[in-house]
KEKE-3310 file (N, C-alpha, C; in steps of 0.2 Angstrom, whole numbers, plus 5000, padded with zeros to 4 digits):
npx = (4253:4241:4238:4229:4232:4229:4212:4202:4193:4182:4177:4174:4161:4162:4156:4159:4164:4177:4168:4163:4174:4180:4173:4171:4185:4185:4194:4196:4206:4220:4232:4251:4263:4277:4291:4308:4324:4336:4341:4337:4331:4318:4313:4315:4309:4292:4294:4293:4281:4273:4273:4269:4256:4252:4254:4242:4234:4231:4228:4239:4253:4268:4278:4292:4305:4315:4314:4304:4310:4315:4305:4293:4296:4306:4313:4315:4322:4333:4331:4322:4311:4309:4310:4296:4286:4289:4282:4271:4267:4266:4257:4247:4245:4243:4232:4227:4228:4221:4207:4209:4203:4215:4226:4241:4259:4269:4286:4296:4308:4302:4304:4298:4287:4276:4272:4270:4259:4251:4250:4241:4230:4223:4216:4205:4198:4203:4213:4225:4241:4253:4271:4285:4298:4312:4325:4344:4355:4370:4369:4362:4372:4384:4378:4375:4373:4372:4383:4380:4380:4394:4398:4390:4396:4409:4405:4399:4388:4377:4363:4359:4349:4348:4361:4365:4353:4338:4328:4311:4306:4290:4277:4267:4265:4257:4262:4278:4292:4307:4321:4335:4334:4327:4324:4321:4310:4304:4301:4291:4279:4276:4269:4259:4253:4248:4238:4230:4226:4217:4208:4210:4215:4211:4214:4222:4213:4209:4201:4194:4188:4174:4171:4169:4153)
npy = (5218:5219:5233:5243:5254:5261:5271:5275:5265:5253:5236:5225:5213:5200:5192:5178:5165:5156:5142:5139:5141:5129:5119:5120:5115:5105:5100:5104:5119:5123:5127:5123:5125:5124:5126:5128:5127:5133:5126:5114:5107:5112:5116:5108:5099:5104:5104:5095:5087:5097:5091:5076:5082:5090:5080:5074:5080:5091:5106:5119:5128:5134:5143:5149:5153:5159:5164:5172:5182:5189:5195:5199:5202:5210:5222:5220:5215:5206:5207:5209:5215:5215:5201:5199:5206:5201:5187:5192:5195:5186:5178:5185:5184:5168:5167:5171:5163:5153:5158:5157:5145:5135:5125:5129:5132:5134:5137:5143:5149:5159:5160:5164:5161:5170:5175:5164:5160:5172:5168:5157:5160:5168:5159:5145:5133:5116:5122:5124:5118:5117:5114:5104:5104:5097:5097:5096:5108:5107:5097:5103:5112:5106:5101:5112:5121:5132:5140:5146:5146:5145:5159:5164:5160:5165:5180:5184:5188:5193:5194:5178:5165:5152:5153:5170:5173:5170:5153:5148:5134:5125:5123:5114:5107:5101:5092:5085:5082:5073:5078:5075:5061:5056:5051:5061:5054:5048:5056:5064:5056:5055:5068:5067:5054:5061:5069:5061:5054:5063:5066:5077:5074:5059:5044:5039:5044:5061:5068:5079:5078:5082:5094:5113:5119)
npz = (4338:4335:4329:4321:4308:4297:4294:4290:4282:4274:4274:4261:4254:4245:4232:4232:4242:4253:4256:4245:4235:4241:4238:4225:4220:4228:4239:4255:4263:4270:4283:4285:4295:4295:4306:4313:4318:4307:4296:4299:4293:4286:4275:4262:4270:4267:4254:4249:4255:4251:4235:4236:4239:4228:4218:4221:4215:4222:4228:4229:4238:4241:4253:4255:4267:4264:4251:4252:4256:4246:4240:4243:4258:4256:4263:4275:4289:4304:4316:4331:4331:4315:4312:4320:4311:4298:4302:4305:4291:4285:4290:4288:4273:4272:4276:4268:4258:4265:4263:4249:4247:4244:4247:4262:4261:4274:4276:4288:4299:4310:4325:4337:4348:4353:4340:4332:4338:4334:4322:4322:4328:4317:4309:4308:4318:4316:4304:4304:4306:4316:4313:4321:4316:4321:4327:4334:4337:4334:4326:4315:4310:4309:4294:4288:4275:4267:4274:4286:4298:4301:4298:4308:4319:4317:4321:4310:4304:4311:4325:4323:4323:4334:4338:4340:4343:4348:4351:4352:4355:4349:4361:4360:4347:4332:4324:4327:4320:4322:4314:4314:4316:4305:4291:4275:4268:4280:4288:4279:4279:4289:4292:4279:4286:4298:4291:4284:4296:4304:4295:4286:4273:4259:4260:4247:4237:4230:4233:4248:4263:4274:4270:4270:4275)
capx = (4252:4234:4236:4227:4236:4224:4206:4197:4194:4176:4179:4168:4160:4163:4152:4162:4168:4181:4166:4162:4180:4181:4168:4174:4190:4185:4195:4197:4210:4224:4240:4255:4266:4285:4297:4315:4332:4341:4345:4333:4324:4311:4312:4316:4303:4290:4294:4292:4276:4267:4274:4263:4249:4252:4252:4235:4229:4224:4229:4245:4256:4273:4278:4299:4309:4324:4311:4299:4312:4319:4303:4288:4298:4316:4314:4316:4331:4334:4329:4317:4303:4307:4305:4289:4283:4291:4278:4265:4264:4264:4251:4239:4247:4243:4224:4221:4227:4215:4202:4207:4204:4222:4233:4248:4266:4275:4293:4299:4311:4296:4308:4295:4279:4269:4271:4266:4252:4246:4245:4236:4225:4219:4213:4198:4197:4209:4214:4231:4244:4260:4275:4290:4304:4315:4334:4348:4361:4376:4366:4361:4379:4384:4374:4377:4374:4373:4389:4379:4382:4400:4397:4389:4400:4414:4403:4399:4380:4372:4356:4357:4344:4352:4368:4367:4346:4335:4323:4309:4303:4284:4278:4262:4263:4253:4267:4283:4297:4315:4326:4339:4334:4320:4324:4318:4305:4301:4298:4284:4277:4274:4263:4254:4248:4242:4233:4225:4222:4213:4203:4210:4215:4208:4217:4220:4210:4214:4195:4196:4183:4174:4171:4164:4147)
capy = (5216:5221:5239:5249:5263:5267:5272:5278:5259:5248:5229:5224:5208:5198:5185:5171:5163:5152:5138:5142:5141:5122:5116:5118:5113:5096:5098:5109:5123:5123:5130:5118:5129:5123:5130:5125:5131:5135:5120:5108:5102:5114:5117:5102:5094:5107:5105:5086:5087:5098:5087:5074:5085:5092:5075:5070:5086:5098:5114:5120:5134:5136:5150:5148:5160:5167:5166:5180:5190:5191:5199:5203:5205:5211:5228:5217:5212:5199:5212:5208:5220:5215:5196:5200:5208:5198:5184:5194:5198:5180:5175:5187:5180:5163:5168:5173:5156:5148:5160:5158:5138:5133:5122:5133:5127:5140:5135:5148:5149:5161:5158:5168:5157:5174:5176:5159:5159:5175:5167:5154:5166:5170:5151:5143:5126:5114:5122:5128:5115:5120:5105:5109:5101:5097:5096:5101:5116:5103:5092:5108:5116:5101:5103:5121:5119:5140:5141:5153:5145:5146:5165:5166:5161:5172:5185:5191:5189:5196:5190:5172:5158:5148:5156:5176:5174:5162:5151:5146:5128:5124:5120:5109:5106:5096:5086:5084:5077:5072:5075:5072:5054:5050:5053:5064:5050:5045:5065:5068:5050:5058:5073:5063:5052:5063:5072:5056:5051:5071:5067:5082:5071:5052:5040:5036:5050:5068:5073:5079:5076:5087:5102:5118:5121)
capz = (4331:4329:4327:4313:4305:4291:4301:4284:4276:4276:4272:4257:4255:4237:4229:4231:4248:4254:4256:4236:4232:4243:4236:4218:4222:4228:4245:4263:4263:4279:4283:4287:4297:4296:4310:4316:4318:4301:4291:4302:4288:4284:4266:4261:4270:4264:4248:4248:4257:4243:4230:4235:4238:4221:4212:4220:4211:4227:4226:4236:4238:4247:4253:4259:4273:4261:4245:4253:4260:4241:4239:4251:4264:4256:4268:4282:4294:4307:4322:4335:4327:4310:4313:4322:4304:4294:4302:4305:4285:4282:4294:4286:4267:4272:4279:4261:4254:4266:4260:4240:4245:4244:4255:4259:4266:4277:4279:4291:4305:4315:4332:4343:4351:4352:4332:4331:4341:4329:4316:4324:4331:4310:4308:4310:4320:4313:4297:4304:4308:4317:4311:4323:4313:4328:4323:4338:4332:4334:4321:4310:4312:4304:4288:4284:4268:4265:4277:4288:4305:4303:4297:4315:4325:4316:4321:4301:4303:4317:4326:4319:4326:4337:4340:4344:4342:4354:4346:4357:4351:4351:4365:4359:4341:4329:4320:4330:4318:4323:4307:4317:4318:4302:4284:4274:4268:4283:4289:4274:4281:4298:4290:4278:4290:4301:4287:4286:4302:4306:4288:4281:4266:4259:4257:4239:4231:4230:4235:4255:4267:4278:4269:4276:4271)
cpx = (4246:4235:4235:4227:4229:4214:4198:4193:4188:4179:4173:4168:4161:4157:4151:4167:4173:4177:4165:4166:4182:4177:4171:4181:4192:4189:4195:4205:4216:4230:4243:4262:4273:4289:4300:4320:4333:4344:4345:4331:4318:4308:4309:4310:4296:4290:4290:4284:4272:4270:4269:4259:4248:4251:4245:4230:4225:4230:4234:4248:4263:4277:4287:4303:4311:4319:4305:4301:4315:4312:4299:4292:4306:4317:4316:4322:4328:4331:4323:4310:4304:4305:4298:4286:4284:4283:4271:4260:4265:4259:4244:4239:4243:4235:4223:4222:4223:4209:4200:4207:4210:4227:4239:4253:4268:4281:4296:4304:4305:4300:4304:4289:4275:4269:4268:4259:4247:4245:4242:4229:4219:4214:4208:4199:4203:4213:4221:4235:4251:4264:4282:4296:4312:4322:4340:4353:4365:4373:4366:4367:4380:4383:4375:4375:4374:4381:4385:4381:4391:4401:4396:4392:4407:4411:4399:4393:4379:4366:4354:4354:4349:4358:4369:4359:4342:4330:4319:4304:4294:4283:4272:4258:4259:4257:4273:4290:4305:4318:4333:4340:4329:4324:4321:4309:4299:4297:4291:4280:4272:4267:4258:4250:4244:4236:4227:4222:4215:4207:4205:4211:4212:4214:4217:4215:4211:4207:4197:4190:4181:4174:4168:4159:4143)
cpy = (5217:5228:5242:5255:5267:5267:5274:5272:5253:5242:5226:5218:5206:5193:5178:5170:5159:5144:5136:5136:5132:5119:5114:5115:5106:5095:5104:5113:5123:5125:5124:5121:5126:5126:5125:5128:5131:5129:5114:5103:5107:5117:5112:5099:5097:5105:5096:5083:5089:5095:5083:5075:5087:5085:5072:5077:5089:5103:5117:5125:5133:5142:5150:5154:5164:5169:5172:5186:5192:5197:5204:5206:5206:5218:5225:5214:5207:5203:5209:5208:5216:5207:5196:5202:5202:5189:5186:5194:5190:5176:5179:5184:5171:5161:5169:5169:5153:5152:5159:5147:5134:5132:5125:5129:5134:5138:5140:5146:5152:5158:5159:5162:5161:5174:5171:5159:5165:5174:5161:5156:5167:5163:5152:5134:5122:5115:5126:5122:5115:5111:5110:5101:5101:5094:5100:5104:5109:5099:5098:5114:5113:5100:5109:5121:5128:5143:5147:5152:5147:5154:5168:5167:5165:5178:5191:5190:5189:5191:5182:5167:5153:5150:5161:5176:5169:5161:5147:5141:5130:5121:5112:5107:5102:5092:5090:5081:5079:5072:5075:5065:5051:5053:5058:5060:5049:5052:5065:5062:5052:5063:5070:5059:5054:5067:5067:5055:5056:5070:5073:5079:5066:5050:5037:5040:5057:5072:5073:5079:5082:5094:5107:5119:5128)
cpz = (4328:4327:4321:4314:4302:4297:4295:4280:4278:4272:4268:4255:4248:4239:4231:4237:4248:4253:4248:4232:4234:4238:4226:4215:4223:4237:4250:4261:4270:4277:4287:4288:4298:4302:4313:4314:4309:4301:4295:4295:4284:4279:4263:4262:4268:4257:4245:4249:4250:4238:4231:4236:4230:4217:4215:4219:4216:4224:4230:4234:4243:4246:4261:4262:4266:4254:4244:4253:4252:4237:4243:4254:4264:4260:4273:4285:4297:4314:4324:4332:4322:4308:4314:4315:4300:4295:4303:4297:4283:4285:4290:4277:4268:4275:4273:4257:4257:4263:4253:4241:4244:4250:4254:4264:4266:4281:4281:4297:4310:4321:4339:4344:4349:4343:4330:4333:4336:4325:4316:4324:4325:4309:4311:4313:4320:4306:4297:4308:4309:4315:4316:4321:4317:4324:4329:4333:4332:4328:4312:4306:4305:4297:4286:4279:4266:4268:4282:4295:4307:4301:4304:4321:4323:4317:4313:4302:4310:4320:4321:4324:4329:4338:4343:4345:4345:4349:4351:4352:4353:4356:4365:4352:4337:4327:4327:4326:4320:4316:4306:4315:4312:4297:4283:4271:4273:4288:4285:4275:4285:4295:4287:4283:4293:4297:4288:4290:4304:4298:4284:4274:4265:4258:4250:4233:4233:4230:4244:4258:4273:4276:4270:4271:4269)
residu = (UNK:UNK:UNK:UNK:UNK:UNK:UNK:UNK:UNK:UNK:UNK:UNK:UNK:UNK:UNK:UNK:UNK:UNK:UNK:UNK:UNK:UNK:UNK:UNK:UNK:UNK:UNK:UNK:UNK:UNK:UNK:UNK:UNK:UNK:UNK:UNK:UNK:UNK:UNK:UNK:UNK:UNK:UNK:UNK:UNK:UNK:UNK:UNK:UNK:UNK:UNK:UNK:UNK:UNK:UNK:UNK:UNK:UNK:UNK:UNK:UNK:UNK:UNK:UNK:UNK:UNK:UNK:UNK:UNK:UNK:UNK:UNK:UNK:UNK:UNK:UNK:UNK:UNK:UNK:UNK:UNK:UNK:UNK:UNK:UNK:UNK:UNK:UNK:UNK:UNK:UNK:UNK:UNK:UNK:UNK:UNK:UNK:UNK:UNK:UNK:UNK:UNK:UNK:UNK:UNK:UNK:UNK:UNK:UNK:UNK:UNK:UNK:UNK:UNK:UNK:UNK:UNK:UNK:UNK:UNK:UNK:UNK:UNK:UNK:UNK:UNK:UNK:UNK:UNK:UNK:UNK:UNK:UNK:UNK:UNK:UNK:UNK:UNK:UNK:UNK:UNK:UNK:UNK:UNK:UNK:UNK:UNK:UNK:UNK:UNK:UNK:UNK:UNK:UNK:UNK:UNK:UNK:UNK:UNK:UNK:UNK:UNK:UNK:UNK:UNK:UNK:UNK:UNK:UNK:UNK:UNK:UNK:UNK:UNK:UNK:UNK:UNK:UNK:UNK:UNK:UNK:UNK:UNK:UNK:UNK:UNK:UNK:UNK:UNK:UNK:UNK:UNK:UNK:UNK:UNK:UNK:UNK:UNK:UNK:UNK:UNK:UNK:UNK:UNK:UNK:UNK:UNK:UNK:UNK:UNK:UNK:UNK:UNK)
# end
């Protein structure tokens, strides 16, 4: 996943850093990594999350499976390799919201560990937080809401997560949520707190603590 193609290309320094960009911002930058099966939760709970981030006036981004692949990544299939890319080009996308100071939300399936761990790999410290939105298929089946599981098992879609395509859970994630068994309230509960607990956010003001110097 590291290999560089182009060989001719110096990396030039700007003005204006990522600590610059915090500083004016008022708080610290991070990624907030979603992953689980198809029709766990990981939109939805994504979306609810930057909500409250966004009404306490930080600065957020989310960046959805099927809404990337409608553009970035509409080359892209469901194959081995093109997974692998498909997360690669959002790991490096979501290094350059932490760079432009901006908390990003990445709701992805990303099924692979190693993918995971590369875009871990791009982070600094605590500024990348895996969330593994734990939902069993029997549970997610159920839900369907696109109809694609039952597409799966008629065989019309190919390589689907959790059916013809293995999803290898987290093994030591930062968040952990059942949405299975919490709300969706009680799910954007769980993140918020830890934000708090970790000091990435304050409690009750929308300045965040900890900023890089």
């Amino acid at each position: 996943m590291d290999y560089q193609k182009a060989k001719n290309i110096v990396k030039h320094e700007t003005h204006v850093c990522r600590p610059d960009r915090e500083r004016k911002y008022g708080h610290r930058s991070f990624t907030l990594w979603f992953t689980g099966l198809p029709a766990s939760g990981k939109s939805s709970l994504a979306s609810a999350v930057e909500k409250i981030l966004h009404d306490r006036g930080l600065k957020t981004y989310l960046l959805d499976g099927d809404n990337v692949r409608h553009g970035l990544n509409k080359n892209l299939g469901f194959s081995p390799e093109d997974r692998q890319e498909n997360i690669r080009r959002l790991s490096e996308v979501a290094k350059l919201f932490r760079d432009a100071g901006i908390i990003n939300l990445i709701a992805f399936i990303s099924p692979y560990r190693r993918e995971r761990d590369f875009a871990r790999s791009l982070s600094q410290g605590d500024d990348f937080i895996e969330i593994f939105v734990d939902c069993p298929v029997s549970v997610c089946e159920k839900r369907d809401p696109k109809g694609m599981y039952e597409k799966a098992r008629q065989g019309i879609i190919k390589e689907y997560t959790g059916i013809s395509a293995p999803y290898e859970a987290p093994e030591n994630p930062e968040i952990h949520v059942r949405t299975d068994a919490l709300s969706l309230a009680e799910s954007t509960t769980c993140i918020i707190d830890y934000l708090h607990q970790k000091e990435l956010i304050r409690v009750g003001s929308i300045e965040m603590v900890h900023m890089a110097s």
